[in-house]
Structures are given as structure tokens and as C-alpha cells.
C-alpha positions in Angstrom: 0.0 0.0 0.0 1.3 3.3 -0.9 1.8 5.7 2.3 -1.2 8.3 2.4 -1.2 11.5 4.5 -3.6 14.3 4.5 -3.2 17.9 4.3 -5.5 19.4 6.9 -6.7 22.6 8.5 -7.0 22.2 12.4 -9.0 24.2 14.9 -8.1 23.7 18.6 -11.4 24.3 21.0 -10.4 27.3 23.3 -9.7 26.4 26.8 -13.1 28.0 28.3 -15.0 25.8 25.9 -13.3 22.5 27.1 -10.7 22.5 24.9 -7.0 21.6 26.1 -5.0 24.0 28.5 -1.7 23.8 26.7 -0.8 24.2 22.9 -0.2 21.5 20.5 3.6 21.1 19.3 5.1 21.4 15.6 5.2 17.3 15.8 2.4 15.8 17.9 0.4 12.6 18.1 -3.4 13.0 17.9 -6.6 10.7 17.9 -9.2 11.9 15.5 -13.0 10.4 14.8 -13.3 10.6 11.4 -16.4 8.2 11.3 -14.4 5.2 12.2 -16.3 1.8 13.8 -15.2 -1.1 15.6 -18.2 -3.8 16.1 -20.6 -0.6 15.8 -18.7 1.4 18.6 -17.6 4.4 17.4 -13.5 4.4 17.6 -10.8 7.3 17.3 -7.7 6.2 14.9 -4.0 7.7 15.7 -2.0 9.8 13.8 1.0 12.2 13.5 1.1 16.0 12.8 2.8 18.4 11.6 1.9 21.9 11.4 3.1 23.9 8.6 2.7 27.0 9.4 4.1 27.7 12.9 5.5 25.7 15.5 2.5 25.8 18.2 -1.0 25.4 17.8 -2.2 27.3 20.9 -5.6 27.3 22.1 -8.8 28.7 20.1 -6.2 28.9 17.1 -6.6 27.2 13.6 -3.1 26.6 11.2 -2.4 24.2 8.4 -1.2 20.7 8.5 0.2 17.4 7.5 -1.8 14.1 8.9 0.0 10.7 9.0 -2.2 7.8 10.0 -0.5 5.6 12.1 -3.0 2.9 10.3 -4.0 4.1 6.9 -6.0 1.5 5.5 -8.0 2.9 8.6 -8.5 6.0 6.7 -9.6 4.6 3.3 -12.8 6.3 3.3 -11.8 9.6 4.5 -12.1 12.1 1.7 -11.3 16.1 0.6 -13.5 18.1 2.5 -14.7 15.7 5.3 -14.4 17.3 9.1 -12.9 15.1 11.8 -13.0 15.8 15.6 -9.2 15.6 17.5 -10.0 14.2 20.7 -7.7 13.5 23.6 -9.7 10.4 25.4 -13.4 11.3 25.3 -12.6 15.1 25.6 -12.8 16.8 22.5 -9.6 19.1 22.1 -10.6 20.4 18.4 -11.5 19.6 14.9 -10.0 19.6 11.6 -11.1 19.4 8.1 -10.0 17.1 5.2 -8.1 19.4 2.1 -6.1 16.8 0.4 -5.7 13.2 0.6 -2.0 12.5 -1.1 -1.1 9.0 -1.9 2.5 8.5 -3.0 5.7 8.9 -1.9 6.7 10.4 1.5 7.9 13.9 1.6 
């Protein structure tokens, strides 16, 4: 299987509306719902990201990204467009949406 990423545009939640108290690093691991079941349970899948435009993500900010699934044939039917929640646990820390599903060589 060719590797697949995801360009992205994230969102984090501001602190006073749940979100997460600290910002979220140039490299990070996230859990996002992007529609995903297991045995009809609803289920979060892992990935990697990268922002590309600055090295924080703080708090009730939104910047572009890079998305690695940790799984991708997880992610199959994820498509351009599509919004996804982050969530850390049950808590929801943000949300992104979908702007380009790149299959191919790694970058």
C-alpha cells in the first residue's frame, strides 16, 4: 500500500470551551473520529502531525497541517472536505477538516 497522509486545516477548541490547557507542538500525536467503527462502537484512529505553518498550535487557534495515520488502511474512506474531531480520550480538544488526501511517496 502506498503511504497516504492528509493535508489538513485544524482548529483547537479554546480552553473556556473544554478544549486543552496547553498548545499543541510542531510534531504531535493526535486521535481523531473521522467516522471510524469497531463492532458498531464508534473508535478514534492515531496519527501524526505536523503543522506547517508555525511551531505551536495554541488554544482557540486554527493553522495548516500534515496528517499521518499511524494505520492508513484505517482512513480509506476519508475524503477532501470531510471534518474530523481531535479528541484527547473522550474530551474533545478540536477539529479539523479534510483538504487533500495525497497517496504516493513520502515527503
Amino acid at each position: 500500500m502506498a503511504p497516504v497522509f492528509f493535508k489538513v486545516l485544524l482548529r483547537l477548541s479554546p480552553k473556556d470551551d473544554g478544549g486543552r490547557p496547553l498548545p499543541l507542538g510542531r510534531l504531535s500525536m493526535v486521535s481523531c473520529d473521522v467516522g471510524g467503527t469497531f463492532r458498531g462502537q464508534p473508535v478514534c484512529f492515531d496519527a501524526r502531525v505536523l503543522l506547517e505553518t508555525q511551531g505551536t498550535l495554541k488554544p482557540g487557534e486554527e493553522c495548516s497541517a500534515r496528517l499521518d495515520p499511524l494505520s492508513p488502511e484505517l482512513w480509506d474512506g476519508v475524503q477532501q472536505g470531510q471534518t474530523f474531531m481531535l479528541m484527547v480520550g473522550r474530551r474533545l480538544m478540536g477539529e479539523g477538516v479534510i483538504l487533500e488526501r495525497i497517496s504516493g511517496m513520502v515527503q
